[in-house]
C-alpha positions in Angstrom: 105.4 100.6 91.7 108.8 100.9 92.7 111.3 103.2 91.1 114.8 102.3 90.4 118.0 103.8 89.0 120.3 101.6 87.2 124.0 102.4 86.2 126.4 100.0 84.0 129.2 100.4 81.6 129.4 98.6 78.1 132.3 96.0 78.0 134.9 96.7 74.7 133.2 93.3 73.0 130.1 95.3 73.4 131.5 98.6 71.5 133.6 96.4 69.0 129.6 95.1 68.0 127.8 98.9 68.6 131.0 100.1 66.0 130.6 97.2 63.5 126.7 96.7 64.0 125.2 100.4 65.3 121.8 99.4 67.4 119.6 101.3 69.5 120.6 100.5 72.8 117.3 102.1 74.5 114.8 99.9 72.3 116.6 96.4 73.4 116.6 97.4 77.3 113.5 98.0 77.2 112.6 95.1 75.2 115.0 93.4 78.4 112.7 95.7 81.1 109.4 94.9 79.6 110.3 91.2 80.0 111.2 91.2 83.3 107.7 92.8 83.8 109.1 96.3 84.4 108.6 99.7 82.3 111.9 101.5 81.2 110.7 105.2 82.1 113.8 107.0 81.3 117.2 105.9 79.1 120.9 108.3 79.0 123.7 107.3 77.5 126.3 109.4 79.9 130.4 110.5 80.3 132.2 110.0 83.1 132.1 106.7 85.4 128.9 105.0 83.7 127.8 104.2 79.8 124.4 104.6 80.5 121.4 105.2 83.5 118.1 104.1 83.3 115.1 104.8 85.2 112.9 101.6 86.2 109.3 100.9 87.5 108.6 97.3 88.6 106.5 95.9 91.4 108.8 92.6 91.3 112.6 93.3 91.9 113.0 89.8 91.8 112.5 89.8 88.2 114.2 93.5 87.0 116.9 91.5 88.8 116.8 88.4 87.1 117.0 90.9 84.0 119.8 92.5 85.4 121.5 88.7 85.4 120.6 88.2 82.0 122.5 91.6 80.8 125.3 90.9 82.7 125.7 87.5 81.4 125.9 88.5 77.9 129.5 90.0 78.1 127.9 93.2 76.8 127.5 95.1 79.9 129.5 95.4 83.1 129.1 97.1 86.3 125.9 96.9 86.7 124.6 99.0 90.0 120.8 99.4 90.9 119.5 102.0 93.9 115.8 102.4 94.7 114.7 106.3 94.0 112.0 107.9 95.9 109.6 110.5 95.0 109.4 113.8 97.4 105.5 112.9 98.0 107.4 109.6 99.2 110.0 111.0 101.0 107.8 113.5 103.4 105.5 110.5 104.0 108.8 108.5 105.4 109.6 111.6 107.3 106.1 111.3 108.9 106.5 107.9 109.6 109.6 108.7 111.0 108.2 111.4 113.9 105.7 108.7 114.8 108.0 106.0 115.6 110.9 108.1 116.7 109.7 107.4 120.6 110.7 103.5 119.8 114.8 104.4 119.5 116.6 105.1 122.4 120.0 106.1 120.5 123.6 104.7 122.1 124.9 107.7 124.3 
């Protein structure tokens, strides 16, 4: 499965209703992950330039990012941005693949 890391920010309509209404933000995305076929594996509520990061699995991004349309379309969350992580097990296999395929570039100088 592939891992992703997901940043956003909560719009002020959003904290007017987590002020007036407090709800557990981790419990409905992951209801939100779960439907999209994915499995929420980590949830922060953070300071500085994001509200929250989440860690995803999923072996169809097509669907985490119909999800992510689905959040962003409820006026609740804004600023959505999604990276793919890697593993170090991952990494030193890429770096592998890398030496054998190295020969194939010839680099512009």
């Amino acid at each position: 499965m592939a891992q992703y890391i997901i940043t956003g920010s909560y719009t002020a309509e959003a904290m007017r209703g987590m002020i007036a209404q407090p709800s557990d933000r981790e419990k409905a995305t992951g209801g939100l992950v779960r439907a999209a076929g994915g499995k929420l594996e980590s949830f922060f509520l953070t300071t500085g330039d994001h509200d929250f990061i989440m860690r995803v699995t999923t072996d169809d991004v097509t669907r985490m990012l119909a999800a992510l349309i689905v959040a962003g379309a409820s006026g609740g969350v804004c600023n959505l941005r999604t990276v793919q992580c890697f593993t170090a097990k991952e990494f030193i296999a890429a770096q592998k693949q890398a030496a054998e395929i190295a020969a194939a570039y010839q680099a512009p100088n």
